[in-house]
PDB file with SEQRES, HELIX, SHEET and CRYST1 records, atoms N, CA, C and O in Angstrom:
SEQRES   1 A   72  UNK UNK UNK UNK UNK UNK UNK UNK UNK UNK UNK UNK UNK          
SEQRES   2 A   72  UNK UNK UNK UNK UNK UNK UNK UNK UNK UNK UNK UNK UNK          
SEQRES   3 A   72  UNK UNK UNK UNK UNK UNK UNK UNK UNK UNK UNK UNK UNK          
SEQRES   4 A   72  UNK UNK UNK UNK UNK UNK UNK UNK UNK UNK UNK UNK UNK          
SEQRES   5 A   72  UNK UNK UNK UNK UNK UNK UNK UNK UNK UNK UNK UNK UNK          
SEQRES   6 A   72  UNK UNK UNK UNK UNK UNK UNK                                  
HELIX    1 AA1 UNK A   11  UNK A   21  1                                  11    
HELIX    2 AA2 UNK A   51  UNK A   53  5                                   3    
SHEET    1 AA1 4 UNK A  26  UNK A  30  0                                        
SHEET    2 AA1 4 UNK A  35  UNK A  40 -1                                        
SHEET    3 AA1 4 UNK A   2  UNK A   5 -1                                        
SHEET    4 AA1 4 UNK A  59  UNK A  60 -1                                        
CRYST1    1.000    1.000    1.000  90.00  90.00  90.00 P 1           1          
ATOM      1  N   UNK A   1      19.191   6.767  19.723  1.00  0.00           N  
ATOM      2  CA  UNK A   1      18.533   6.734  18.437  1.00  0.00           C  
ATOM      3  C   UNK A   1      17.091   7.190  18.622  1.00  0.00           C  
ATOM      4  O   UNK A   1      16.654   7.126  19.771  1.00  0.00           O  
ATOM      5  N   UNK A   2      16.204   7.687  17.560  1.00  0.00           N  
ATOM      6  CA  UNK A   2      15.331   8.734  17.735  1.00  0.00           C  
ATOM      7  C   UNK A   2      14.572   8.390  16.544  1.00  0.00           C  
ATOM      8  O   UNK A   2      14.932   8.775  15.432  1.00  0.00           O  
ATOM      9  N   UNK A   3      13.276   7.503  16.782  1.00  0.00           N  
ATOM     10  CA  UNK A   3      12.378   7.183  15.547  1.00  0.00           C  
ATOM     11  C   UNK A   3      11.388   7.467  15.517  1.00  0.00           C  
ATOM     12  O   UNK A   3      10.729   7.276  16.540  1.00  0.00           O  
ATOM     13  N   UNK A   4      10.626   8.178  14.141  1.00  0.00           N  
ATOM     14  CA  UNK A   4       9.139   8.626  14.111  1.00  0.00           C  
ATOM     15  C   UNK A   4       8.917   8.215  12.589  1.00  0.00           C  
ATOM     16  O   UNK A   4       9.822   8.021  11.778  1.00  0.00           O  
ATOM     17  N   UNK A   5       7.467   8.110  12.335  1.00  0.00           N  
ATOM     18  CA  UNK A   5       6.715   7.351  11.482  1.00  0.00           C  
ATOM     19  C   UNK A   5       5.954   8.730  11.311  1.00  0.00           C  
ATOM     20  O   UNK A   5       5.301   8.977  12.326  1.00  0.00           O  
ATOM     21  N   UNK A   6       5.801  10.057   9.976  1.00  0.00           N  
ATOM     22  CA  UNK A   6       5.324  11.146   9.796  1.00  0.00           C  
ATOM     23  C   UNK A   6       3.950  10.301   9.452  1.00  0.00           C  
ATOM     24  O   UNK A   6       3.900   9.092   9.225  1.00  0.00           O  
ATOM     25  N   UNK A   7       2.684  11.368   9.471  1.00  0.00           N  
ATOM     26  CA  UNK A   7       1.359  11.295   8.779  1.00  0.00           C  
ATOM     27  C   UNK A   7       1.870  11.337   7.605  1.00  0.00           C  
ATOM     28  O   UNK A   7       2.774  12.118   7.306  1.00  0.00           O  
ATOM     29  N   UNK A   8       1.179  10.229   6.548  1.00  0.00           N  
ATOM     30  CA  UNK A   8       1.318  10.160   5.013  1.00  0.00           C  
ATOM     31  C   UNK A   8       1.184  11.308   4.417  1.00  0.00           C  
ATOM     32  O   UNK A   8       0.060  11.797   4.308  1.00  0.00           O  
ATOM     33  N   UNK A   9       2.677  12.164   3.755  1.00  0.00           N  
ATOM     34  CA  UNK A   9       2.599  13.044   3.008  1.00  0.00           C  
ATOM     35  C   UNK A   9       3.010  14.324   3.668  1.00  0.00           C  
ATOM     36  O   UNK A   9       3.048  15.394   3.060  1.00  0.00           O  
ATOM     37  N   UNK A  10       3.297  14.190   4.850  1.00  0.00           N  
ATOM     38  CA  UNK A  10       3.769  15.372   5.874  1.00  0.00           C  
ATOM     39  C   UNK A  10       5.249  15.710   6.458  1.00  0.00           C  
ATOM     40  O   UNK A  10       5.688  16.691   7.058  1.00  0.00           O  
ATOM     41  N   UNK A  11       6.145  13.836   5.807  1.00  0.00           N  
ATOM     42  CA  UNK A  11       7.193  13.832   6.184  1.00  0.00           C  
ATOM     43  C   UNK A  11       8.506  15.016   6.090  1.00  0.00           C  
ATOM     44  O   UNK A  11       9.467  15.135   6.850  1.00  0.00           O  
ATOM     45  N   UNK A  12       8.093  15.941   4.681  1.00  0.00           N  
ATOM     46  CA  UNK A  12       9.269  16.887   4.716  1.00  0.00           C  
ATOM     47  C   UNK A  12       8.714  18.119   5.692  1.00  0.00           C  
ATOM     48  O   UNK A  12       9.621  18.797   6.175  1.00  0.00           O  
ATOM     49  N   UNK A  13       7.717  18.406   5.957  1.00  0.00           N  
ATOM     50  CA  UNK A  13       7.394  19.282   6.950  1.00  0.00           C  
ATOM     51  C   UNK A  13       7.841  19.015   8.589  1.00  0.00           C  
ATOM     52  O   UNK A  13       8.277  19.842   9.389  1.00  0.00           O  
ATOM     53  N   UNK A  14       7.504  17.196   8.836  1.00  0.00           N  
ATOM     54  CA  UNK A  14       7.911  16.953  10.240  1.00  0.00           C  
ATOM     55  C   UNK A  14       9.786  16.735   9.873  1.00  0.00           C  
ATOM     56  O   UNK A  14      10.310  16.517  10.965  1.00  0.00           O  
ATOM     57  N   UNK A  15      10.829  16.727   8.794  1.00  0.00           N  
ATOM     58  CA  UNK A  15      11.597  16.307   8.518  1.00  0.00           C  
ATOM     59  C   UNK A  15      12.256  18.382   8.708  1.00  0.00           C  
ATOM     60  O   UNK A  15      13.388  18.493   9.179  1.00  0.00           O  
ATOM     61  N   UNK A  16      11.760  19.276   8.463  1.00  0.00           N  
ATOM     62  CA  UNK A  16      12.170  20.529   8.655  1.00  0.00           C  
ATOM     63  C   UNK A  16      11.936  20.999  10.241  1.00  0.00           C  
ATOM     64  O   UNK A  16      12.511  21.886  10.871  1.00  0.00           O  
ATOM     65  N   UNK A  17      10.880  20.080  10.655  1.00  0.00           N  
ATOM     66  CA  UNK A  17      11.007  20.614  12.617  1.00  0.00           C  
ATOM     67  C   UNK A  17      12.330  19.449  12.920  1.00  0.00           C  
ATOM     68  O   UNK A  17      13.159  19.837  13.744  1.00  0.00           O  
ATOM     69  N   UNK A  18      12.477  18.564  12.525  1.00  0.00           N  
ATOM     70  CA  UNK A  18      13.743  17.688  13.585  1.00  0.00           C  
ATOM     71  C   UNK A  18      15.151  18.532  12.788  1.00  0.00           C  
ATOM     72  O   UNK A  18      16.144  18.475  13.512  1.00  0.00           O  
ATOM     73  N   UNK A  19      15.374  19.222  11.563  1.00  0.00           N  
ATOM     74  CA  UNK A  19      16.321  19.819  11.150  1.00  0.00           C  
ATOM     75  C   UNK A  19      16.373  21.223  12.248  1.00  0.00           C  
ATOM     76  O   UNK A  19      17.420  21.302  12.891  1.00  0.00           O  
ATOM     77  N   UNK A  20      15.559  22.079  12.445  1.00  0.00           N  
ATOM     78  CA  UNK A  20      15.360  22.935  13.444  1.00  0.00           C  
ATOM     79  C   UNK A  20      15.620  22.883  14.733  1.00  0.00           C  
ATOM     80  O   UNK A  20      15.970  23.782  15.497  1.00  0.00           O  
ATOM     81  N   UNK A  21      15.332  21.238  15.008  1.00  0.00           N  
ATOM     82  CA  UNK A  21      15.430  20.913  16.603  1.00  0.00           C  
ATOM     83  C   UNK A  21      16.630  20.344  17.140  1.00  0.00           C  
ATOM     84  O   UNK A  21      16.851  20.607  18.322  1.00  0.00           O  
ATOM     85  N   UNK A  22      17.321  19.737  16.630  1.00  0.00           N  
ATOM     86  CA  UNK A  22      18.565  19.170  16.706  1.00  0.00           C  
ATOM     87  C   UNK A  22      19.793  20.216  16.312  1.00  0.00           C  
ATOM     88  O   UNK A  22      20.091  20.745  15.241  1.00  0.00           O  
ATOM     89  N   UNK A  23      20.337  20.283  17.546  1.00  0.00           N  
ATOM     90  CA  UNK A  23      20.956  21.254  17.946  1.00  0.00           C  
ATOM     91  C   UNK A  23      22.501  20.815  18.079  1.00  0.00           C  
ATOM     92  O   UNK A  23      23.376  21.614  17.745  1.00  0.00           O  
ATOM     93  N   UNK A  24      22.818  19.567  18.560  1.00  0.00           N  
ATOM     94  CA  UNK A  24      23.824  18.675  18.783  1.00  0.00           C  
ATOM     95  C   UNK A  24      24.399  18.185  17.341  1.00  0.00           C  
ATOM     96  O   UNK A  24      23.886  18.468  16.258  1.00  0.00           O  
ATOM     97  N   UNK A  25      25.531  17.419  17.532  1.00  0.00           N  
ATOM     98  CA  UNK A  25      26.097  17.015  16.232  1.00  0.00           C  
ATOM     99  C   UNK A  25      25.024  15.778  16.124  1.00  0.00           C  
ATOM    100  O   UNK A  25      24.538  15.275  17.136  1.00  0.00           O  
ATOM    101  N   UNK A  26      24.631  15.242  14.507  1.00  0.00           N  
ATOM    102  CA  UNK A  26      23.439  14.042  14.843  1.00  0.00           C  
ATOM    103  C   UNK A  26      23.685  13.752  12.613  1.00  0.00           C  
ATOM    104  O   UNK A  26      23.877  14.290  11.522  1.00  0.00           O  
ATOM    105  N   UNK A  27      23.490  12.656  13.266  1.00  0.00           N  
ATOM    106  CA  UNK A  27      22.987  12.027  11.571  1.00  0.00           C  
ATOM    107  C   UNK A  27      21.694  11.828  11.107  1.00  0.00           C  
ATOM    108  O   UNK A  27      21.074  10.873  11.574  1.00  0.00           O  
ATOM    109  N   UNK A  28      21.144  12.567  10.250  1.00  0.00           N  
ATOM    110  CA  UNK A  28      19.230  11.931  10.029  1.00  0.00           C  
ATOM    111  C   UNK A  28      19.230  11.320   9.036  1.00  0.00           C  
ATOM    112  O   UNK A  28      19.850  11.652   8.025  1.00  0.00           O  
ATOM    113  N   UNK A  29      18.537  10.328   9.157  1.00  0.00           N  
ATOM    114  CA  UNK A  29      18.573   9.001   7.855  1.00  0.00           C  
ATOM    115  C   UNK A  29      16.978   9.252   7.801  1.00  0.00           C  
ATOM    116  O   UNK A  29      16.270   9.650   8.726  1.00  0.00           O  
ATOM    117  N   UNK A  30      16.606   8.929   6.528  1.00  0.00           N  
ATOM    118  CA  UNK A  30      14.959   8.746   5.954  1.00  0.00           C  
ATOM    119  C   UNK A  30      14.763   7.726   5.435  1.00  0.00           C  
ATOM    120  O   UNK A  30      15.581   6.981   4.896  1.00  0.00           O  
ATOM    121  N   UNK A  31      13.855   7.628   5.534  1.00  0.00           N  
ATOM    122  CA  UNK A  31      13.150   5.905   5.595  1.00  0.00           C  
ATOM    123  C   UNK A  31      12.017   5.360   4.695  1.00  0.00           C  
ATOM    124  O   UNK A  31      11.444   6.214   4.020  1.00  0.00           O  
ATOM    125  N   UNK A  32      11.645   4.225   4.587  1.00  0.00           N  
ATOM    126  CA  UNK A  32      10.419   4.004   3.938  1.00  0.00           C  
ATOM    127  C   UNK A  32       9.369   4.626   4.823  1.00  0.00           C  
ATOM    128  O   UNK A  32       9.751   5.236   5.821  1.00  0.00           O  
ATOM    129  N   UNK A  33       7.859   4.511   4.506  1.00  0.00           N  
ATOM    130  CA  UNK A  33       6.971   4.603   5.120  1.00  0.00           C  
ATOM    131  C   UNK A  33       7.071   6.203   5.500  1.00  0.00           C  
ATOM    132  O   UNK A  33       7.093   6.223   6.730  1.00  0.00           O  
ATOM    133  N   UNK A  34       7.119   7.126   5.162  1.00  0.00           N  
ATOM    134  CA  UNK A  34       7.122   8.478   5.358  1.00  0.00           C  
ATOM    135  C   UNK A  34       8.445   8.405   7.233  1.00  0.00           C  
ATOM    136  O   UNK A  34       8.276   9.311   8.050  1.00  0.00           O  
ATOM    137  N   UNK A  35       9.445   7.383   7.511  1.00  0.00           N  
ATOM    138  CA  UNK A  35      10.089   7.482   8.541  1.00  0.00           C  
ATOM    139  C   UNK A  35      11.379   8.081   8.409  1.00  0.00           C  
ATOM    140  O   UNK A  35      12.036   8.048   7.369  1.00  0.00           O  
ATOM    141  N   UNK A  36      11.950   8.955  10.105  1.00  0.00           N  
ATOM    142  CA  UNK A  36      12.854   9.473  10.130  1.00  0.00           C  
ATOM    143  C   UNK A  36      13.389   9.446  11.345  1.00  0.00           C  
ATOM    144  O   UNK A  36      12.865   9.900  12.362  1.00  0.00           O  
ATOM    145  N   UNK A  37      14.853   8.705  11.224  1.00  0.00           N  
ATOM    146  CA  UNK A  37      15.570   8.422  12.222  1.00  0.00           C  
ATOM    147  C   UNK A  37      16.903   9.294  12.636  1.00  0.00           C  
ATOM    148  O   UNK A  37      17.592   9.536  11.645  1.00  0.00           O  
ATOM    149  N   UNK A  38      17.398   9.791  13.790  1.00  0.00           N  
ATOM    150  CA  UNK A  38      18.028  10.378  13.953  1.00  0.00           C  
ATOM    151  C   UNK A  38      18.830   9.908  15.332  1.00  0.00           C  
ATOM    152  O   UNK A  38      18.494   9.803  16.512  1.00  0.00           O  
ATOM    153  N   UNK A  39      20.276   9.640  14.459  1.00  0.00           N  
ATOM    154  CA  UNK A  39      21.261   9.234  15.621  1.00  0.00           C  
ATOM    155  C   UNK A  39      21.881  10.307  16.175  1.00  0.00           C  
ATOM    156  O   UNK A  39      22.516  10.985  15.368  1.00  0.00           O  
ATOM    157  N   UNK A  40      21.897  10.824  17.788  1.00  0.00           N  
ATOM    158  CA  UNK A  40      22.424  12.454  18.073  1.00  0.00           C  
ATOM    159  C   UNK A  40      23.421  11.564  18.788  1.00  0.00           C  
ATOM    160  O   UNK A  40      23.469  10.360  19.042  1.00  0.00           O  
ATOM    161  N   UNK A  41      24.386  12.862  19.071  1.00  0.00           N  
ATOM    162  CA  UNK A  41      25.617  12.350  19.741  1.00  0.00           C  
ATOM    163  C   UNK A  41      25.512  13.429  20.834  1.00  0.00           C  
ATOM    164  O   UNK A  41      25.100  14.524  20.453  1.00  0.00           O  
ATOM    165  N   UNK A  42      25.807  13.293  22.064  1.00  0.00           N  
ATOM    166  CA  UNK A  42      26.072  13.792  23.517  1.00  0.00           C  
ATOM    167  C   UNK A  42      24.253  14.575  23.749  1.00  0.00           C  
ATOM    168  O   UNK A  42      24.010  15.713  24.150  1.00  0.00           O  
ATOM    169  N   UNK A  43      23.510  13.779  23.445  1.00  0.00           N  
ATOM    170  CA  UNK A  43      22.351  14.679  23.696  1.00  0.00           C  
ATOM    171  C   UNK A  43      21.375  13.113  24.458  1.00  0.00           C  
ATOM    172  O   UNK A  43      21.368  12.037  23.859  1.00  0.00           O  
ATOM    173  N   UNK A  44      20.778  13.280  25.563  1.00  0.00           N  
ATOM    174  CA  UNK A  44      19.908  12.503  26.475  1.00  0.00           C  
ATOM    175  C   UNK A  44      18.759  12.129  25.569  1.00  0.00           C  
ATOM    176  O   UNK A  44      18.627  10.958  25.212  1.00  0.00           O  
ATOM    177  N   UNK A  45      17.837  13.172  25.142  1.00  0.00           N  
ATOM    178  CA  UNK A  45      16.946  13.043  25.056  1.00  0.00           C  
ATOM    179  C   UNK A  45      15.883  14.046  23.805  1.00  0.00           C  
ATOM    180  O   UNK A  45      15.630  15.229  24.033  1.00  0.00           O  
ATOM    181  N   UNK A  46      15.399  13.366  22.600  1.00  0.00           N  
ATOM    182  CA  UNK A  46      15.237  14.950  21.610  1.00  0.00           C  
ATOM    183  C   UNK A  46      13.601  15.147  21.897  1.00  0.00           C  
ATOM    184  O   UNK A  46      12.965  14.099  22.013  1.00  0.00           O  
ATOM    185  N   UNK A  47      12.994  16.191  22.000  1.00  0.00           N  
ATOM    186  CA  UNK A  47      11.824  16.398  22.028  1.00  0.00           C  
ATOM    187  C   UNK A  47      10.506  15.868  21.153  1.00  0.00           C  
ATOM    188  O   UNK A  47      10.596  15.887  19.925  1.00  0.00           O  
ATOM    189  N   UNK A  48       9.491  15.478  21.679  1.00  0.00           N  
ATOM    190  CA  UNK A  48       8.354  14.831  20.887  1.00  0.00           C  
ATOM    191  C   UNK A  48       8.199  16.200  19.663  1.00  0.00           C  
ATOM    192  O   UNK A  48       8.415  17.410  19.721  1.00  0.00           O  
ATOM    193  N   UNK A  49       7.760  15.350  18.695  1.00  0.00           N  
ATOM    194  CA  UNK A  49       7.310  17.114  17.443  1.00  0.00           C  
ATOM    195  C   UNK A  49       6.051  16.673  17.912  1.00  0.00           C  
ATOM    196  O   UNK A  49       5.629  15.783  18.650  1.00  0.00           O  
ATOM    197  N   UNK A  50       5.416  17.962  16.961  1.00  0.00           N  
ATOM    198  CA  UNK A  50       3.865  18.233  17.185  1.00  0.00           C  
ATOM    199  C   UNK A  50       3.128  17.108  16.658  1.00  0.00           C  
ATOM    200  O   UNK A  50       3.610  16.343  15.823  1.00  0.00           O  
ATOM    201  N   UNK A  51       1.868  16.989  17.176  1.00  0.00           N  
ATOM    202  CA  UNK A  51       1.163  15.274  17.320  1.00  0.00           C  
ATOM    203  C   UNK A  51       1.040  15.608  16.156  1.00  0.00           C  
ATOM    204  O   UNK A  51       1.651  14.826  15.428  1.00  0.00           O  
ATOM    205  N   UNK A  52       0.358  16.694  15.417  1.00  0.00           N  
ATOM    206  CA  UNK A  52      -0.499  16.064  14.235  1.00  0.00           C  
ATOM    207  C   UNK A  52       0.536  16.304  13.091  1.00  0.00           C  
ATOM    208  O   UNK A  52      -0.005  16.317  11.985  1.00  0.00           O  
ATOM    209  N   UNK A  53       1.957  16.506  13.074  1.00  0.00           N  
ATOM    210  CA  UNK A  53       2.427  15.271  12.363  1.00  0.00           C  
ATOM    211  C   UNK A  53       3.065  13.925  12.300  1.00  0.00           C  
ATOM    212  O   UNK A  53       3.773  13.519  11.379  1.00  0.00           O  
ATOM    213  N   UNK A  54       2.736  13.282  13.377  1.00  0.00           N  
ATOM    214  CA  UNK A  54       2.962  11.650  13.626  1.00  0.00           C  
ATOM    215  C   UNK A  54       1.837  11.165  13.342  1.00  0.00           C  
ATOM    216  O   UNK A  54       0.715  11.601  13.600  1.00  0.00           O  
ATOM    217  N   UNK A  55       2.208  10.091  12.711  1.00  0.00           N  
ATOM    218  CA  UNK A  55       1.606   8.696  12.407  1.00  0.00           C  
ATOM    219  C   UNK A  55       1.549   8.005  13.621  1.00  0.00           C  
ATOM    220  O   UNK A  55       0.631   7.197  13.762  1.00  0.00           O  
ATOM    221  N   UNK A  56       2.429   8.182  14.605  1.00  0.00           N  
ATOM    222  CA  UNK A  56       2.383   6.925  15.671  1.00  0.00           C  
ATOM    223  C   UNK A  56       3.314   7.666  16.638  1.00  0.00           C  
ATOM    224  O   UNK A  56       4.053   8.542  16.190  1.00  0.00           O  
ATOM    225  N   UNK A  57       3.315   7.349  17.978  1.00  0.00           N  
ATOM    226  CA  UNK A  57       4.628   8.283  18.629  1.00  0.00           C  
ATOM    227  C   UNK A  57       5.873   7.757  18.524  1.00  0.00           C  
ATOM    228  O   UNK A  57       6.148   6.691  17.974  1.00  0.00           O  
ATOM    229  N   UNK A  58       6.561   8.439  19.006  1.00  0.00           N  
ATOM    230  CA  UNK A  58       8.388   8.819  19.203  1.00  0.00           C  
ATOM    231  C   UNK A  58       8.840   7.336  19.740  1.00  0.00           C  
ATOM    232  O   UNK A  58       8.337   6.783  20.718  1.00  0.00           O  
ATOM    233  N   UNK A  59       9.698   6.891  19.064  1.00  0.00           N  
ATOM    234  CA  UNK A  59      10.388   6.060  19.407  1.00  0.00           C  
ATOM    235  C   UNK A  59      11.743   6.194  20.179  1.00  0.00           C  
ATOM    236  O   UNK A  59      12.420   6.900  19.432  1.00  0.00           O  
ATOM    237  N   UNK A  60      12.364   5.943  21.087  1.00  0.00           N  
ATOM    238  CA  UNK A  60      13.645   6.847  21.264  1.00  0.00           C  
ATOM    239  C   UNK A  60      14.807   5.224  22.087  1.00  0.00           C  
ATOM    240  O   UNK A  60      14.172   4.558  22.905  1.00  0.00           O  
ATOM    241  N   UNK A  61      15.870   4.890  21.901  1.00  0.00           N  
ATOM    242  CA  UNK A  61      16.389   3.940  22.185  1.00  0.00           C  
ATOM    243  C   UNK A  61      18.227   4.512  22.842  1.00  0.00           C  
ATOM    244  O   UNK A  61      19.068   4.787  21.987  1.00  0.00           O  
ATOM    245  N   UNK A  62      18.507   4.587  23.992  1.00  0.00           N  
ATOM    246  CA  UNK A  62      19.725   5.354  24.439  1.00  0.00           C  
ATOM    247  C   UNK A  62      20.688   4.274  23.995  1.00  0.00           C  
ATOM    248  O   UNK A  62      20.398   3.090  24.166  1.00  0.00           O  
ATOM    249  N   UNK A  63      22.224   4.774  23.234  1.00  0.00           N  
ATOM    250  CA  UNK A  63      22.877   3.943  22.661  1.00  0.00           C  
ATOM    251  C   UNK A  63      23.928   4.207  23.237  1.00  0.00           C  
ATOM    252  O   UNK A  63      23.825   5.265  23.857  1.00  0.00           O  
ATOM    253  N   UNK A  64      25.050   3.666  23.339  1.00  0.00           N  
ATOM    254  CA  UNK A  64      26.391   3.911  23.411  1.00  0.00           C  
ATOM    255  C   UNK A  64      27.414   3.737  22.745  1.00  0.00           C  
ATOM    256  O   UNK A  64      27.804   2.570  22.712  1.00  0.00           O  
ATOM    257  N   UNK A  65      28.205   4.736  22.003  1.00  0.00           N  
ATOM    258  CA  UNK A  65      29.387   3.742  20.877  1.00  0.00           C  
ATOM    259  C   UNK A  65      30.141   3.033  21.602  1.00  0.00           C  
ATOM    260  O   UNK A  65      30.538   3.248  22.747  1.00  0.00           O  
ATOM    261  N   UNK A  66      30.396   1.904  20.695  1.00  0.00           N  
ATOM    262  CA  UNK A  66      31.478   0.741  21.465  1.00  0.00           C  
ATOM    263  C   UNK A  66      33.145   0.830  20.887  1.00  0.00           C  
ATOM    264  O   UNK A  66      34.250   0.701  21.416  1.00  0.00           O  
ATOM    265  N   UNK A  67      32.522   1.193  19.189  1.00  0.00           N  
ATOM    266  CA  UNK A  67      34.019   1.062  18.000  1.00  0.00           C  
ATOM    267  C   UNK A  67      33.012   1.134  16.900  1.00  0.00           C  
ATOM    268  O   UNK A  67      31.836   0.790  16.785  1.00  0.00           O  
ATOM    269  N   UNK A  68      33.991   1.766  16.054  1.00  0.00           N  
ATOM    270  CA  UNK A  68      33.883   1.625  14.376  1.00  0.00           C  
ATOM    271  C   UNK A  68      34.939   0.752  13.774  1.00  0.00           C  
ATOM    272  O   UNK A  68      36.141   0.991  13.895  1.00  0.00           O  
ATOM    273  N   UNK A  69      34.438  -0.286  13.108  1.00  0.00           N  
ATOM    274  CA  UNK A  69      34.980  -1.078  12.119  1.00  0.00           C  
ATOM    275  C   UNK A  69      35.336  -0.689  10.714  1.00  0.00           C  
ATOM    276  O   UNK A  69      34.585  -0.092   9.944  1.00  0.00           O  
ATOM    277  N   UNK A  70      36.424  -1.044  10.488  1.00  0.00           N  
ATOM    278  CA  UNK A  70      37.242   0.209   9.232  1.00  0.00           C  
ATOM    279  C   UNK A  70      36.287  -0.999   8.107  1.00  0.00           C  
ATOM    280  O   UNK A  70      36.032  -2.176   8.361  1.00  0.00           O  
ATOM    281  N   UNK A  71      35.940  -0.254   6.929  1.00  0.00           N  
ATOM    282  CA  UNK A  71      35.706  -0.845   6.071  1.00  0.00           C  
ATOM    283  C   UNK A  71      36.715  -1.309   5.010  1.00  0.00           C  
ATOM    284  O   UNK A  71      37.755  -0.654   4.945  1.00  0.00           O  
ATOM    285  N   UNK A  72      36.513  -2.654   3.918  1.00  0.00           N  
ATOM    286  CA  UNK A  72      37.764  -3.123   3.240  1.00  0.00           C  
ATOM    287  C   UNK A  72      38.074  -2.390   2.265  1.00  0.00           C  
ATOM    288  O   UNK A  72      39.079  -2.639   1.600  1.00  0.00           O  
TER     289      UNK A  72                                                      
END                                                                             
């Protein structure tokens, strides 16, 4: 999993470099607070974007699927 916090008001610009950069199959979810998270599948590691659009740096957390639970 892959988290960044954009500079206020910059998020669809830093939200068009992680669409560009992600190359792998991946889900991007958007967030409060100008944030954008991105779950990739078979990929280690996604690259920092350019500083001056973060608010704060790269968050990045290595996951593993376990199972999906069918919904009712």
């Amino acid at each position: 999993m892959w988290e960044v916090r954009a500079v206020p008001g910059r998020r669809e610009e830093l939200l068009r470099w992680v669409e560009a950069t992600v190359r792998r199959e991946a889900d991007i979810y958007l967030g409060g607070e100008d944030r954008i998270v991105v779950i990739a599948r078979g990929v280690e590691r996604l690259p920092d974007p350019p500083a001056e659009l973060l608010a704060r740096p790269v968050h990045q957390w290595p996951f593993r699927h376990h199972r999906r639970v069918p919904g009712v």
